[in-house]
C-alpha positions in Angstrom: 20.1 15.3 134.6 23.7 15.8 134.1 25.6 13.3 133.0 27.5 11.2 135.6 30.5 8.7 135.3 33.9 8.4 133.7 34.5 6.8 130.3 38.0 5.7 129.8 39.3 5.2 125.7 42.0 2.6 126.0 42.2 -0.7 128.3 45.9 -0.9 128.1 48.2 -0.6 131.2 47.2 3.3 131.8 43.4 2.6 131.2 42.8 -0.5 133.1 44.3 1.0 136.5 42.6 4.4 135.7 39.6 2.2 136.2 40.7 1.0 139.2 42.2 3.8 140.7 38.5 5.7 139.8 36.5 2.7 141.5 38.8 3.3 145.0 37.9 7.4 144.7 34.7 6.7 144.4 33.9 4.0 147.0 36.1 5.7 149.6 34.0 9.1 148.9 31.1 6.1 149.7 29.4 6.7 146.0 27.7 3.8 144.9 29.0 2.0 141.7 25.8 2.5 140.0 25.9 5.9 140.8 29.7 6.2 139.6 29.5 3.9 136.1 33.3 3.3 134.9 33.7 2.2 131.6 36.5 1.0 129.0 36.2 1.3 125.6 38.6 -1.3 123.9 39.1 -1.6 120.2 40.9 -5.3 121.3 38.4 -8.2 121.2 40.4 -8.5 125.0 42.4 -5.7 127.3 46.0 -5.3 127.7 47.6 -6.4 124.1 50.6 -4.4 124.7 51.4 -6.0 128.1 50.6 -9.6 127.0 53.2 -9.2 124.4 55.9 -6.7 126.7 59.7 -8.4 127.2 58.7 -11.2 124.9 56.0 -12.4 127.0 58.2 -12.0 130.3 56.9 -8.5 131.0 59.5 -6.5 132.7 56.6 -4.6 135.4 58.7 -1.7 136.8 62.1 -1.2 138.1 63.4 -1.4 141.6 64.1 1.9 143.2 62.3 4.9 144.7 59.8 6.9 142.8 62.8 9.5 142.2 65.7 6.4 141.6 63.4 5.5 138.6 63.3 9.1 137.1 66.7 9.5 137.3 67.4 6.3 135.9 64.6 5.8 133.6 63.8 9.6 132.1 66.7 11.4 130.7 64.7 14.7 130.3 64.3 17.0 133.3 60.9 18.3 131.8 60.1 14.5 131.5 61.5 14.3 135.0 59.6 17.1 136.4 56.4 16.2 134.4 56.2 12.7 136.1 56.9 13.3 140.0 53.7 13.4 141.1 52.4 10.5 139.2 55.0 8.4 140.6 54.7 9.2 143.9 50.6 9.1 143.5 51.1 4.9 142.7 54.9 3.8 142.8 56.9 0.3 142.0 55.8 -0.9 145.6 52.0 0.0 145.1 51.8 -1.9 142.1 53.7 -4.8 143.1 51.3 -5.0 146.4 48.5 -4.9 144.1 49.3 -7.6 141.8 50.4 -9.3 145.5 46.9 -9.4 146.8 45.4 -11.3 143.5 48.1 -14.1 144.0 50.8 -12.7 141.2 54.5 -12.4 143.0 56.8 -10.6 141.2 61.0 -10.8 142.0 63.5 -8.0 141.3 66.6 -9.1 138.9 70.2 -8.3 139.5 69.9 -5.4 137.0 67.0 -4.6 138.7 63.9 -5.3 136.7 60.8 -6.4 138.4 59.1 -9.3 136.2 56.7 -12.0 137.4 57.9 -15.3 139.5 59.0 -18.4 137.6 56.3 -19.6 135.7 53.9 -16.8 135.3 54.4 -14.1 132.4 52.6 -11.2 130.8 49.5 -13.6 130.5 48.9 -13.7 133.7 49.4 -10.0 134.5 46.8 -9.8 132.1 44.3 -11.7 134.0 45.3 -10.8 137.5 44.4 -7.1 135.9 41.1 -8.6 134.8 40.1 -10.1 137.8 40.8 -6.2 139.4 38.2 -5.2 136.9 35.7 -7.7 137.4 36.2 -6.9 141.7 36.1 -3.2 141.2 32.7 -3.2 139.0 34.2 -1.7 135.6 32.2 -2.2 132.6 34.6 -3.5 129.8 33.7 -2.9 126.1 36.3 -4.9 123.9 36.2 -4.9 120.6 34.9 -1.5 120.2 36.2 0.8 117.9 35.7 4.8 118.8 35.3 7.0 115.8 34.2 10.1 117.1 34.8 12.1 120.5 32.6 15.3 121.3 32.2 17.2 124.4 29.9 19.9 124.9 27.7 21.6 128.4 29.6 19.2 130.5 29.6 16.1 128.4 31.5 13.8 126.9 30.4 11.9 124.1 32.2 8.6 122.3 31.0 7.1 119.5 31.6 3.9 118.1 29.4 2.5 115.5 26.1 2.7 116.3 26.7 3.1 120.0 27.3 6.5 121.8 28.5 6.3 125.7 28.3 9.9 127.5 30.3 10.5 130.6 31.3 13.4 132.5 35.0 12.9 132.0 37.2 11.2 129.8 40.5 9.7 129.8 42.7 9.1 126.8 44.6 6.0 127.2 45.0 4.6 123.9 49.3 4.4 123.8 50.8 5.9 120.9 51.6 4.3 117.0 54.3 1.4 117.5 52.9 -2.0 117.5 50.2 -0.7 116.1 49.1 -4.4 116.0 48.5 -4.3 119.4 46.0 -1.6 118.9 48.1 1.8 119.3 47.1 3.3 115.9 47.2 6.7 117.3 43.2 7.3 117.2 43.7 8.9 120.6 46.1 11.5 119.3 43.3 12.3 116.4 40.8 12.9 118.9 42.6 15.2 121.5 43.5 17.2 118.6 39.8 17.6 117.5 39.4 18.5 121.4 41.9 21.5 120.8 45.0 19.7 121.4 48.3 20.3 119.2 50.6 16.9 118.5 53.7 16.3 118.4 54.3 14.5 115.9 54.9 10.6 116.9 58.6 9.7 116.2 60.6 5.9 117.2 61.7 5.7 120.3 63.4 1.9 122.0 63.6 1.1 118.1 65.9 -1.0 116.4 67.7 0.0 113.3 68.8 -0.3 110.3 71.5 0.3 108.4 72.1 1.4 104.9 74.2 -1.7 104.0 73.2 -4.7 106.7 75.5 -6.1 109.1 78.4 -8.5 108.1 76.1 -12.3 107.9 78.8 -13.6 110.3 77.8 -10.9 112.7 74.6 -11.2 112.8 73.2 -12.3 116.2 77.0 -11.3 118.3 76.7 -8.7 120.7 79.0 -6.0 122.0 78.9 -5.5 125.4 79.4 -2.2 127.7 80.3 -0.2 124.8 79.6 3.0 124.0 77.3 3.8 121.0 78.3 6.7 118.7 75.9 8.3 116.3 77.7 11.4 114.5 75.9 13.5 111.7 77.3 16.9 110.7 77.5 18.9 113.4 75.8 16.6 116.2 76.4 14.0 118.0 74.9 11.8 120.7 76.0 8.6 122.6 75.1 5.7 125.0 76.7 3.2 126.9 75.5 -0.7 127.1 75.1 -3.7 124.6 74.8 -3.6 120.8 73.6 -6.2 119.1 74.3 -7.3 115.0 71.4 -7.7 113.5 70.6 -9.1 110.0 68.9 -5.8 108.9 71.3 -3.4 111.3 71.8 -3.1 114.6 69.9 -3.6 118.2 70.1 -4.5 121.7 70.0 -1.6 124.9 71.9 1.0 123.9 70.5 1.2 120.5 67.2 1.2 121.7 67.9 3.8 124.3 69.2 6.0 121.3 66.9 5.3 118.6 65.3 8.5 119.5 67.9 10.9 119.6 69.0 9.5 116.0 65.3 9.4 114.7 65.6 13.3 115.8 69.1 13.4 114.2 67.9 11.8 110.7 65.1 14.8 110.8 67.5 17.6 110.3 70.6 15.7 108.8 70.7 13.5 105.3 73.3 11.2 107.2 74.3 9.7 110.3 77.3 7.4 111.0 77.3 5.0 113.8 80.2 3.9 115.8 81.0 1.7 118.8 83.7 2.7 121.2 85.0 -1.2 122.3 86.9 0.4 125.2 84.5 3.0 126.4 86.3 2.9 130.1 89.5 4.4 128.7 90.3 7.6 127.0 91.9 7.8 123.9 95.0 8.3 125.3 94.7 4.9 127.5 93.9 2.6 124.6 97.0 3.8 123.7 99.2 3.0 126.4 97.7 -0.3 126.6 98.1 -1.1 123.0 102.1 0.2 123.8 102.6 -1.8 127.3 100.8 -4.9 125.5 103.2 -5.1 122.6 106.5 -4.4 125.2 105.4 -7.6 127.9 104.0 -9.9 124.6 105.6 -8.3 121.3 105.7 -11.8 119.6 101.9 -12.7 120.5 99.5 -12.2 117.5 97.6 -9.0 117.0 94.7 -11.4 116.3 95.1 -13.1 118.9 95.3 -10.3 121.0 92.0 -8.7 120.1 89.9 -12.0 120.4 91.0 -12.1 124.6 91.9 -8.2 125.5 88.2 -7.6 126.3 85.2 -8.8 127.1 83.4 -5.9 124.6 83.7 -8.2 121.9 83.5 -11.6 120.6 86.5 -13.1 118.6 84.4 -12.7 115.4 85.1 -9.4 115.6 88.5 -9.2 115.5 89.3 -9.8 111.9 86.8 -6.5 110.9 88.8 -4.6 113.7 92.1 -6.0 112.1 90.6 -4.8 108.2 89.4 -1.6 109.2 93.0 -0.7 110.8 95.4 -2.3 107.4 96.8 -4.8 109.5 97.5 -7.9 108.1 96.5 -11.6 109.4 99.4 -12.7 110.5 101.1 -9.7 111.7 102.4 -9.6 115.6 102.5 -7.1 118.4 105.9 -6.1 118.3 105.5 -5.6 114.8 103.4 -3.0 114.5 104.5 0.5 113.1 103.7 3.4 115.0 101.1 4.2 112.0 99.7 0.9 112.4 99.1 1.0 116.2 97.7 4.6 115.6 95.1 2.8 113.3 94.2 0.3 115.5 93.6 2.4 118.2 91.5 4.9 116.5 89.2 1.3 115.3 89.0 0.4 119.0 87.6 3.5 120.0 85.5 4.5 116.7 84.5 1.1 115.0 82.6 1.9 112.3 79.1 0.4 112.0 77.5 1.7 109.0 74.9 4.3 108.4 71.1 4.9 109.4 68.8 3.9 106.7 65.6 4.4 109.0 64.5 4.0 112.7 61.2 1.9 112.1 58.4 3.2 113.9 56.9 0.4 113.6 58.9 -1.8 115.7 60.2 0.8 118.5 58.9 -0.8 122.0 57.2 2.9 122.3 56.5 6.2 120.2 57.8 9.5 121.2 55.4 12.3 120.6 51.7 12.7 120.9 50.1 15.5 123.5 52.7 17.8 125.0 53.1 18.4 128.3 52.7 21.8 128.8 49.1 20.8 127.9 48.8 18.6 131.1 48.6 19.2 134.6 51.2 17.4 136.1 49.1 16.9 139.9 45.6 15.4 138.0 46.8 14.6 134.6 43.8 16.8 133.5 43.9 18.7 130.0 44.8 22.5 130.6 42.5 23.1 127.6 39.5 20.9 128.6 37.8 20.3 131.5 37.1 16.6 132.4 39.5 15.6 130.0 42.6 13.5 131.4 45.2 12.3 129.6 47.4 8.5 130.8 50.0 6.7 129.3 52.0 6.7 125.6 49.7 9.2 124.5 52.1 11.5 126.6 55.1 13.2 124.9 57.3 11.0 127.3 59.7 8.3 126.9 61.6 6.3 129.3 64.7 3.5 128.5 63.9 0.0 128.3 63.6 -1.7 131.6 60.3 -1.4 133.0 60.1 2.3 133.1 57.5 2.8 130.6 54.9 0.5 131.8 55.7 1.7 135.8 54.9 5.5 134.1 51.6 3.9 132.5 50.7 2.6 135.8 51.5 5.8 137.5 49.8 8.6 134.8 46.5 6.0 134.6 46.5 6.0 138.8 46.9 9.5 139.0 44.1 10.3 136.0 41.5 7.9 137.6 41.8 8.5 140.9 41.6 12.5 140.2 38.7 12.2 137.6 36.7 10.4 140.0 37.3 13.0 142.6 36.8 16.1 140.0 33.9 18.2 140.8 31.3 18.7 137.5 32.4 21.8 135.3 29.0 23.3 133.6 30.2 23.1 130.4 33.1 22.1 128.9 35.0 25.1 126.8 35.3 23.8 122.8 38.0 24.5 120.9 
């Protein structure tokens, strides 16, 4: 008898709602559950470690928009972009929101608009509301089971995990990709689509922090920049983003590090060096800071350059001003009107190319996801189904994807693990699945 069900590696966000998304296929094609077994394998001793501990506990959902709003906004790839359409449209912000609705968890958009949970409930209780799902929709949970070995051969697929072997007739990876890998995402899944004829990418950080070669000022540490633009120069390159920075005591953090930890991770991997640099007045040219710096000193010559710098902007703190004042040569106590041509050259060139330090490392540890993992060229965009192997799908981290912070990457692991379950519950058998 041919082997019948759908085993899913990974009870995360992708894998628990590929379970649920496979339990709806199946009952509305009126298969029986017994007929239709849906199982997840979890190495966790309990699902969903990554969510329980997403936006410090707050877990920020999704994002408000359209399915296409929250590519643009979220995926700054077009083959990302392109990879992902279908999947969001297959289960979008709305359709996830309606089903955390019906098992009694609200959820409210912010003014920056990220979806999180109503006052009072957290990632915990996503958590369980996802539980409950499970329990309703007949999925057998494993936790605490750790798979060592994936084979598939004449149509099956077979897991092992110490001295247990599930078989199914299709498989979904979903076990995230290597940061936090105390929550589980070790990168096991990547091992195993490789032995299933998959090349990797290699993981990289992605929505990391980072650190610098000489740490932050201590009287910085913990003031934030905001709405300025992040510079990261190495010879020949360059790449930039706009939004907070934060001083850490190791380096530097906050949204628009994060949103270009990758682009420097891929930076560091062909360059010895990259310089970092915030541009305080990222809403006027070069040319602008200028003239302000010029109209300034003619309406207030006799104020204080320090002074000046601690209220012109809402970039920065005070704190700041004496390391903007140090980095141009200008002294304490010197005024507006007094400022050489040479001097107010200097300052202007701080206030658009603050220096920051250098990279010392992106920790891959500690980014929020991992690039890499299986490419997608390997995919099928419309089923989420391995090119390479039939019955093999493929939801969540695991994915050479990334999206910026802000619910993007958890609404794309809702959306891939909808998409994988619902079509691997609707796949007709193969004979035999090709090996390697």
């Amino acid at each position: 008898m041919p082997a019948t069900g759908l085993l899913i590696a990974g009870g995360g966000a992708a894998g628990m709602v590929a379970a649920l998304a496979a339990r709806a296929a199946a009952r509305l094609r009126r298969l029986p559950d017994h007929r239709f077994p849906v199982v997840i394998l979890e190495r966790n001793a309990a699902p969903g470690a990554k969510i329980a501990i997403s936006g410090g506990g707050r877990c920020n959902l999704t994002h408000d928009g359209s399915p296409a709003e929250l590519l643009e906004k979220g995926f700054l790839r077009r083959e990302e972009q392109r990879f992902l359409r279908h999947a969001f449209h297959a289960f979008t912000g709305t359709d996830l929101l309606g089903l955390l609705g019906r098992y009694g968890l609200q959820c409210a958009a912010r003014p920056d608009g990220k979806f999180f949970p109503e006052a009072g409930k957290g990632a915990p209780d996503v958590v369980q509301a996802f539980i409950r799902m499970l329990r309703d929709s007949a999925v057998t949970l494993v936790t605490s089971c750790t798979i060592s070995e994936v084979a598939c051969s004449d149509g099956v697929f077979r897991v092992g995990a110490g001295d247990r072997t599930f078989t199914g007739a299709a498989l979904i990876l979903a076990t995230g990709g290597v940061s936090w890998p105390s929550t589980g995402s070790t990168g096991d899944g990547l091992r195993f689509a490789r032995k299933l004829g998959h090349t990797i990418t290699k993981p990289s950080p992605a929505l990391a922090p980072l650190f610098t070669v000489v740490k932050p000022p201590a009287e910085l540490a913990g003031v934030s920049l905001r709405s300025v633009a992040l510079i990261a120069s190495a010879p020949g390159r360059q790449a930039s983003r706009k939004g907070d920075i934060l001083f850490t005591h190791r380096g530097l953090s906050g949204p628009a590090v994060l949103s270009l930890s990758r682009d420097i991770a891929m930076l560091l991997k062909e360059c010895e060096t990259c310089a970092l640099y915030a541009d305080l007045f990222a809403d006027l040219s070069q040319e602008a800071t200028g003239e302000m710096l010029l109209s300034e000193a003619r309406r207030n010559g006799s104020r204080l350059v320090r002074s000046f710098l601690s209220h012109c902007s809402g970039a920065f703190p005070a704190s700041l001003a004496p390391f903007i004042m140090t980095g141009a040569g200008i002294p304490d106590g010197q005024r507006l009107s007094g400022l050489s041509r040479a001097q107010r050259v200097a300052l202007q060139t701080v206030l658009k190319r603050f220096p920051l330090g250098s990279v010392k490392a992106v920790p891959l540890e500690q980014g929020e996801v991992s690039a890499g993992g299986v490419p997608l060229c390997d995919v099928n965009p419309k089923t989420m189904e391995s090119r390479l192997v039939p019955g093999l799908f493929f939801a969540g981290e695991i994915l050479d994807y990334t999206g910026e912070i802000g619910g993007f990457n958890l609404q794309a692991a809702f959306s891939t693990g909808w998409l994988a379950g619902q079509e691997a519950a609707g796949r007709r058998q193969e004979p035999e699945c090709r090996r390697p």
